[in-house]
N, C-alpha and C positions, 0 to 999 in steps of 0.2 A: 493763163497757160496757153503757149502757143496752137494753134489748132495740128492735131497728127493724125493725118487718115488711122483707118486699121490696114493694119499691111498684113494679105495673106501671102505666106512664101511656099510657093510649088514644093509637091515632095518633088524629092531626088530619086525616087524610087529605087532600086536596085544595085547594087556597086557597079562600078566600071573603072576601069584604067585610068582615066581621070580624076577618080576620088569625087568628093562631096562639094555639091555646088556650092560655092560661099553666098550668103545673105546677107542683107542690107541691116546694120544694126542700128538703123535708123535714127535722126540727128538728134543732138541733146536739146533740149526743152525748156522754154522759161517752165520751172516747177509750181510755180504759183496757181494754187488752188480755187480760189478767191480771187474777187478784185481788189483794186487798193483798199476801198475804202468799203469790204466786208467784214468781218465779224466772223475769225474759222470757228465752225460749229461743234467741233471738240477740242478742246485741249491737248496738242499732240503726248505732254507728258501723261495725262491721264487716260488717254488712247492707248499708248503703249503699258500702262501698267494694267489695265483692266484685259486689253490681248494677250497679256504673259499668263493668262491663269489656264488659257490654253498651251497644253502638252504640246511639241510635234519632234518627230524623228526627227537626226540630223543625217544631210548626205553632206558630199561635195560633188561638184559636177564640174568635170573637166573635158577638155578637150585636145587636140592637136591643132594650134594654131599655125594655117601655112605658111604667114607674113607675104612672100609677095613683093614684095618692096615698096609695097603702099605710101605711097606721100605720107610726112610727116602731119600728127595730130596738129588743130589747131591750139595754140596759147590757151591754158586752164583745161585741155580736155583729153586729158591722158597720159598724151603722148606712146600711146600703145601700137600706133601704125609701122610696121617694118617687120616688128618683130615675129619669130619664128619660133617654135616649139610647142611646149605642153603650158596649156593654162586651166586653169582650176579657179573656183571661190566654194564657202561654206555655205549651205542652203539650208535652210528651216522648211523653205514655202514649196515643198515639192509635193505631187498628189497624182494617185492615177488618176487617169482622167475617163477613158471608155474604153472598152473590151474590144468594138469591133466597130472601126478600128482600134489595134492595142494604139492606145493614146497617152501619153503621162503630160505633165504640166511642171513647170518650174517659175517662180518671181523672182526680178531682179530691179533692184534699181536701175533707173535711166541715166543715174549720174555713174555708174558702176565699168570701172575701165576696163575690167577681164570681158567683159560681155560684148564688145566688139570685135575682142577673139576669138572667141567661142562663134559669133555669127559669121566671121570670115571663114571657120571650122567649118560652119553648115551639119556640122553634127556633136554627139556628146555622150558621156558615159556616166549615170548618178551610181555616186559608190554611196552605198548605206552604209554608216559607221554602225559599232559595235559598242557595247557598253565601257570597255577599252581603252578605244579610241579617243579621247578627250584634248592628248594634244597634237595630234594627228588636227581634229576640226580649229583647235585655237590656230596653228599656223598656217592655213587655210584662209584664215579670217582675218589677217593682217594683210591692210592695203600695202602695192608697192614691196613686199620682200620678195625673195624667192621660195617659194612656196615648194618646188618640189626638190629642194636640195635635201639630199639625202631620203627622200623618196621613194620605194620602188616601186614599180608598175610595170606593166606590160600593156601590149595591143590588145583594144575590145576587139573580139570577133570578125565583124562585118565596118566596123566605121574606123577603127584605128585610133581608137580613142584611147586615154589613160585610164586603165583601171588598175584599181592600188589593190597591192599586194594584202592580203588579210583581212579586207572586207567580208562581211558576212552576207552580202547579196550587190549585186548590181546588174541596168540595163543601160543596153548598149542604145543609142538612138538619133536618127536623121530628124532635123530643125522638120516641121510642116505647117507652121505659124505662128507668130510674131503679133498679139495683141496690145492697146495702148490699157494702162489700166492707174489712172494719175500719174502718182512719180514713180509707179513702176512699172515691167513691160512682163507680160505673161505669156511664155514660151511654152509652145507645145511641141511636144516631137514623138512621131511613131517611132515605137519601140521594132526594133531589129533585131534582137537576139538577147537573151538576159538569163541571169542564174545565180547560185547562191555557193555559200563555201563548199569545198569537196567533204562530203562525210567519210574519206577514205582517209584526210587529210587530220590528225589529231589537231593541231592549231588552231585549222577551221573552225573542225567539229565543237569545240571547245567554246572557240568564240561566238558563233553562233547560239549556244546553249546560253551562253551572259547575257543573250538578251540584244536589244539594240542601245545607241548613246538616247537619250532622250533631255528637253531643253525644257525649261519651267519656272517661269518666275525669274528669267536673269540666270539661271545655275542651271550645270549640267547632272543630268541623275539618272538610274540604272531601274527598271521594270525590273518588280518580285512579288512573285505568286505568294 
C-alpha cells in the first residue's frame, strides 16, 4: 500500500463570506494490504459476513460541492473534478465521536468518487434516515446516477449543506480531519449546529416515532419495542 501520511486538516472555524475552506481529499492509493507474496489474514467474504451481524443506523451525508473548475480527474479516478452542486453517498460507518469538542466521525472508501466533493465542500450534513426512508438510502447508494433528482432539501444552517427534507435528525459540520485507516479514510468534522424533526410538524413527529432505518445482515429493518 502506498505510504499516506495522516493529514490533519485545520478547522475552518466560524463562517465567513468566503464559505468553507476546501480540503485535500488526498490521492488515491495502491489498496493493497499485504505484500505480494502474503497470505490476507481474513477472508474478505467472511469479514464482511461475520461484521453484518453488527446493526448500525443508516445516514447519508452530503454536501455542496463548489467545483471550481478544477482540472479534469485523472483516467480510472472519477472524473468528478469540475463539477458543481450537491453531493451525497449512503453511510453506515458514521459515530459520534467526542462531546467537547462536539466531534462526530464518518468512513469512506479511498476509491469513493463523491468524497472528493464533499473534501473540496470542506464541510457536510449527516441526514439520519428514518424507518421509512429505505429508498431514499438505495438511491444514495448507487454509484454515478443522480442521486438528488427529485430530492428535496434545503441549506444546513451554518455550512450550506444539503439537508433532506423528512429526515428525523441531522448535524450540520465543518471537515476538522482527514485520517488514513487502510482502504478507507476516516473523517472527522466538528459539529456546527444539529437537530431533529419539528414536533410541531405532524410528518416529522410521526416519522421520528417509526424509529430510525437500521441495516443487518445485508437487509434493511425497523427497531420495535
Amino acid at each position: 500500500m502506498a505510504a499516506t501520511a495522516v493529514r490533519y486538516l485545520r478547522s475552518v472555524g466560524a463562517a465567513t463570506s468566503a464559505g468553507p475552506t476546501p480540503v485535500d481529499p488526498l490521492p488515491r492509493p495502491d489498496l493493497r494490504a499485504v505484500a505480494e507474496d502474503e497470505r490476507a489474514p481474513v477472508d474478505p467474504a467472511e469479514f464482511r459476513r461475520v461484521l453484518g451481524h453488527f446493526a448500525s443506523g443508516v445516514t447519508i451525508v452530503a454536501a455542496h460541492d463548489p467545483g471550481g473548475g478544477a482540472p479534469e480527474a485523472p483516467a480510472g479516478q472519477g472524473g468528478t473534478a469540475g463539477q458543481e452542486g450537491p453531493a451525497g453517498f449512503a453511510c453506515q460507518s458514521f459515530a459520534s465521536l467526542s462531546l467537547d469538542p462536539p466531534l462526530v466521525a464518518f468512513m469512506v472508501a479511498r476509491t469513493s468518487t463523491t468524497w472528493p466533493r464533499i473534501a473540496r465542500a470542506g464541510a457536510f450534513c449527516v441526514n439520519v434516515l428514518g424507518a421509512d426512508q429505505e429508498a431514499l438510502c438505495r438511491s444514495f447508494a448507487v454509484s454515478g446516477a443522480d442521486k438528488f433528482a427529485g430530492v428535496a432539501y434545503e441549506a444546513a444552517p451554518v455550512t450550506g449543506s444539503p439537508l433532506l427534507d423528512g429526515v428525523p435528525a441531522w448535524i450540520d459540520c465543518r471537515i476538522h480531519a482527514v485520517h488514513t485507516g487502510g482502504d478507507h479514510l476516516i473523517v472527522v468534522g466538528r459539529v456546527e449546529a444539529l437537530g431533529t424533526a419539528d414536533s410541531a410538524d405532524p410528518v416529522g413527529e410521526d416519522r421520528a416515532a417509526d424509529g430510525p432505518l437500521l441495516f443487518h445482515r445485508g437487509r434493511f429493518g425497523r427497531f420495535s419495542q
